[in-house]
GUVOTOR-152498 format. One record per residue (C-alpha): x, z, y. Coordinates in steps of 0.25 Angstrom, whole numbers, padded with zeros to 4 digits, always signed. Layout:
<sites>
XZY...
</sites>
This chain:
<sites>
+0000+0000+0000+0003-0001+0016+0006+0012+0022-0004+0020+0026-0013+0011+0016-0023+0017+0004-0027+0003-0003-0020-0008-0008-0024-0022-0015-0016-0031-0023-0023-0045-0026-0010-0055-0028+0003-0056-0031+0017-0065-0033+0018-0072-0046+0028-0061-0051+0022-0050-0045+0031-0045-0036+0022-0049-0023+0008-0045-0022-0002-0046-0010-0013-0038-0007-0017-0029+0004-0016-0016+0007-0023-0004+0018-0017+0001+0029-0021+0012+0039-0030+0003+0046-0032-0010+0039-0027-0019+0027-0017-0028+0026-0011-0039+0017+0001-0033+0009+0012-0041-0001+0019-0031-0010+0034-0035-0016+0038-0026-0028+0028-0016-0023+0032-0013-0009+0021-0018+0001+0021-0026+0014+0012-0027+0023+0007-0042+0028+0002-0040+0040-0010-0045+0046-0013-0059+0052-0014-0060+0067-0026-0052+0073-0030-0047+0059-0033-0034+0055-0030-0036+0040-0027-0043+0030-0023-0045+0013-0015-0053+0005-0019-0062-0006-0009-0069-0010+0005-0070-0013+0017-0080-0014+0027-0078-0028+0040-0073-0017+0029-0064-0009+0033-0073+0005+0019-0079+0006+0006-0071+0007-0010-0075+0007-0017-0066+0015-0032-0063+0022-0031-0057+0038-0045-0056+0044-0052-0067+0037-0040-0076+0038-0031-0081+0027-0016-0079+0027-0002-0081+0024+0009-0070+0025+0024-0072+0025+0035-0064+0031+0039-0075+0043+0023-0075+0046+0016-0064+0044+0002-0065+0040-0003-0079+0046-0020-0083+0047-0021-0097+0039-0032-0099+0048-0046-0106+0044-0053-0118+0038-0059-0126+0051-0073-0120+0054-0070-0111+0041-0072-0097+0041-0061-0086+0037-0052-0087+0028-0046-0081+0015-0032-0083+0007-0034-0078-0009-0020-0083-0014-0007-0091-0013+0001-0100-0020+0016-0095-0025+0024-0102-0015+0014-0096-0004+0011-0111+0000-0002-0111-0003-0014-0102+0000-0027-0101-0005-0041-0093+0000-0055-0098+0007-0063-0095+0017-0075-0088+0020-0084-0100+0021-0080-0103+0005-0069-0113+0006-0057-0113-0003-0043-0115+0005-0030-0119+0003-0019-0116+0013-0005-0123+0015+0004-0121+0028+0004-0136+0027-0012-0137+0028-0016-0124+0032-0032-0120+0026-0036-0131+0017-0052-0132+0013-0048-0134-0005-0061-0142-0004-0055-0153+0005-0042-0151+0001-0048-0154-0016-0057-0164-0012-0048-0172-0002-0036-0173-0016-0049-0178-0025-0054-0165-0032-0068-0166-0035-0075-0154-0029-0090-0161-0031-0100-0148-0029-0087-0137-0027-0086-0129-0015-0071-0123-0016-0074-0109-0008-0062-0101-0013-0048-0102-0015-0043-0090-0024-0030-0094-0030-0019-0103-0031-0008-0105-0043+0008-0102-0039+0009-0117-0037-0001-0119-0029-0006-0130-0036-0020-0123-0043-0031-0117-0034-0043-0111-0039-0053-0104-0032-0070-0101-0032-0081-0110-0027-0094-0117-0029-0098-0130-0038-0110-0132-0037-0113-0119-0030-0110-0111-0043-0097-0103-0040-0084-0109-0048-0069-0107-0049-0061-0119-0046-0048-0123-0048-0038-0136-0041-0025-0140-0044-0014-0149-0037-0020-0149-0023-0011-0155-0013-0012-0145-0001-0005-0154+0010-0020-0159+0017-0015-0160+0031-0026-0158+0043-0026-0168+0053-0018-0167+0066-0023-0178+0074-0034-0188+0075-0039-0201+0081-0054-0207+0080-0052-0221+0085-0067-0224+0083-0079-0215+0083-0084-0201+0089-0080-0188+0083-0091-0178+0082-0091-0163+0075-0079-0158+0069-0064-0157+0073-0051-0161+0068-0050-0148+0059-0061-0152+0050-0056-0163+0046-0046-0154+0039-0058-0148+0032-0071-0151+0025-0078-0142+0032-0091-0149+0036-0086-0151+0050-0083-0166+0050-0078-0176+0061-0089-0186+0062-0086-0200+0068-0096-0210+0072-0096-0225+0079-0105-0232+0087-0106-0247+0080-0117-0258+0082-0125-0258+0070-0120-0265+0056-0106-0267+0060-0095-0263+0054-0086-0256+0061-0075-0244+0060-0081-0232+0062-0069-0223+0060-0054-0223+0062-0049-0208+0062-0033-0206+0061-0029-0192+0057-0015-0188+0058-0008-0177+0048+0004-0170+0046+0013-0169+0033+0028-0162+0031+0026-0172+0018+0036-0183+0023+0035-0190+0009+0021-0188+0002+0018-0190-0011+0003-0192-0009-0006-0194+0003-0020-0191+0002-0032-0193+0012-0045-0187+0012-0056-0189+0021-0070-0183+0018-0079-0191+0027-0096-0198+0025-0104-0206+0034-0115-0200+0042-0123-0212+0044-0119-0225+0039-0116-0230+0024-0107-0241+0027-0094-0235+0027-0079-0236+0022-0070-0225+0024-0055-0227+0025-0042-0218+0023-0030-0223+0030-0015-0217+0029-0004-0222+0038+0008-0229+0035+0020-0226+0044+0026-0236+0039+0016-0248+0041+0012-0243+0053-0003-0243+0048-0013-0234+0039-0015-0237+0025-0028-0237+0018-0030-0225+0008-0045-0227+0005-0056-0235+0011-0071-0230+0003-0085-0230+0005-0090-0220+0015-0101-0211+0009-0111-0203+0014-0109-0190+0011-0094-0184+0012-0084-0189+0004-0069-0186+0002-0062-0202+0003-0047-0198+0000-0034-0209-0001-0021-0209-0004-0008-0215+0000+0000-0225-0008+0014-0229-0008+0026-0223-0001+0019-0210+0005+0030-0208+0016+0024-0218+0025+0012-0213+0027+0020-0198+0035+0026-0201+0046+0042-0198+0049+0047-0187+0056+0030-0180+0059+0024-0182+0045+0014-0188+0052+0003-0195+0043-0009-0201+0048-0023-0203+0041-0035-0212+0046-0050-0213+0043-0059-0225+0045-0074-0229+0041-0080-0241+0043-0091-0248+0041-0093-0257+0028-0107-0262+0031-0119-0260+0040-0124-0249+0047-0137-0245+0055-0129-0235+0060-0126-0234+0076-0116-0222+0076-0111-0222+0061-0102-0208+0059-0094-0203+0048-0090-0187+0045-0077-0184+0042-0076-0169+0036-0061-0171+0033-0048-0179+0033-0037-0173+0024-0024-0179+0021-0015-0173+0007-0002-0176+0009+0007-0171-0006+0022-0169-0005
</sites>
C-alpha cells in the first residue's frame, strides 16, 4: 500500500510477474500504483484529476494503462500519467489492458465502443478500424475492448450480435490508420460534420452535395485528403471510405492514391455507390514508395463520385462517415 493507505488492488501484471499494476488509497483519495518485486510506487494523477488506477502493464514495467477521472491513460517515468483524450463526439474513456511492448492500449468508452490506442494514431474506434481491413462485423456492435495478447496482434473483447451480448476475438489488425490532416473540396457544399469524423464512424458524416441540371452526368465530388506516415517504404497501403447516396442512384465512387513519382493519382477502386452505408476499401500495387513523399512522408488520398446515368435530382448529396487510410511497415 501507499502510505497513509488502508486498501490496495491488484488487477494486472508483467508476463514474469515482477510488475504488477493496481491502485492503491491514500489519506484523501486513490491513485494508480506499479509495484516492482514488491515495493510500490505511486503513479500519480493526470493533470486536473483527483484519481486514478492502473490496468495495465508493460513486461520491463516502463509503460502503464491507467483511468484518471474518466479518462484513459498511459504512464511512463519521462511523462508521467498522460490523458489519451476522446473519440470525436465520444464520451469518457477507459483503458482495460496493454500489449507487452506498452505500444498498444486497449479499453472503450462510456457510450460502448471498443478502442484501440497507438501514439501513431491516438484512439481508434476497432469497428472502423476492423471494418476498414475487411473483417466482416454484419449485425456486431464492438462495445469493449478488454484485452490484448503480449504481441499485440490478438484483441478480444464484449459486444452485441444481433443484440445478444457476445465475446469476440481479431487478429492481425494493422494499427497505423492515419487521420487526415488536410482537405480540399474542389466541387460541392459541405454540410454537418468536421474533419475529426472522418476519422471515425461516429454518425456524424460530412455530407456534399452539387447543383447540376437534370439527367446530366457530372462530378459531383472531388475530395483530396492528406495523411501523414514515418513508413517511408510501406509494404501495403489501404484505403477505406465508408460513404452512401442521400438521393440519387446513379453513382460511381472512386478511390485514388497518389503517385509521386507520375505526378498524378492512381486508381485504387472505382464501385457502385449504394444507398445505405458501405465501406468501399482499395489497395496500392506495385513499388509502394512512391506513393509517400521524400523527406514529410506526406501521402495523399482523393474521393470522387460521379454520376453514371440520369438523375431527377436537383441537388444530388452524398454522406461520407469516414475516410481512413492503413498504412503497414
Amino acid at each position: 500500500m501507499l502510505p497513509g493507505g488502508t486498501e490496495s488492488y491488484a488487477v494486472a501484471m508483467s508476463p514474469d510477474g515482477t510488475f504488477i499494476a493496481g491502485s492503491s488509497n491514500t489519506p484523501s483519495t486513490f491513485h494508480a500504483v506499479l509495484w516492482h518485486n514488491g515495493v510500490p510506487r505511486d503513479l500519480g494523477v493526470a493533470a486536473g484529476a483527483g484519481a486514478s488506477d492502473a490496468t495495465g502493464v508493460s513486461a520491463d514495467g516502463s509503460v502503464v494503462c491507467a483511468n484518471s477521472n474518466f479518462m484513459a491513460c498511459v504512464w511512463t517515468e519521462e511523462s508521467g500519467m498522460v490523458g489519451l483524450g476522446n473519440l470525436s463526439g465520444g464520451g469518457a474513456t477507459y483503458a482495460t489492458g496493454i500489449s507487452g511492448d506498452g505500444r498498444m492500449i486497449v479499453g472503450y468508452t462510456s457510450d460502448q465502443k471498443a478502442l484501440l490506442w497507438t501514439a501513431e494514431t491516438g484512439l481508434v474506434d476497432v469497428n472502423v478500424l476492423a471494418a476498414s481491413q475487411g473483417v466482416d462485423l454484419t449485425g456486431w456492435q464492438l462495445t469493449r475492448t478488454t484485452a490484448i495478447s503480449t504481441d499485440g496482434n490478438t484483441i478480444v473483447g464484449i459486444g452485441y450480435f444481433h443484440n445478444a451480448t457476445r465475446g469476440w476475438m481479431i487478429r492481425g489488425l494493422r494499427t497505423q490508420v492515419l487521420a487526415p490532416v488536410a482537405q480540399v473540396v474542389n466541387l460541392g457544399k459541405l454540410t454537418r460534420g468536421n474533419l475529426a469524423s472522418l476519422a471515425a464512424d461516429d454518425n456524424d458524416a460530412q455530407i456534399v452535395c452539387k447543383f447540376i441540371l437534370p439527367n446530366q452526368s457530372a462530378p459531383i465530388i472531388s475530395t483530396q485528403l492528406k495523411f501523414a506516415t514515418t513508413v517511408s517504404a510501406p509494404a501495403t497501403i489501404d484505403f477505406a471510405v465508408k460513404a452512401k447516396w442521400n438521393n440519387s442512384g446513379s453513382l460511381k465512387i472512386g478511390l485514388w492514391q497518389f503517385n509521386y513519382n507520375k505526378g498524378s493519382d492512381d486508381l485504387l477502386l472505382e464501385a457502385n455507390l449504394g444507398g445505405s452505408y458501405t465501406t468501399y476499401t482499395g489497395s496500392a500495387a506495385g513499388d509502394l514508395s512512391e506513393y509517400v513523399a521524400a523527406g514529410s512522408g506526406e501521402t495523399r488520398a482523393r474521393v470522387t463520385v460521379r454520376q453514371t446515368g440520369p438523375s431527377s435530382a436537383l441537388l444530388p448529396c452524398v454522406s461520407i462517415e469516414y475516410a481512413n487510410q492503413i498504412v503497414t511497415p
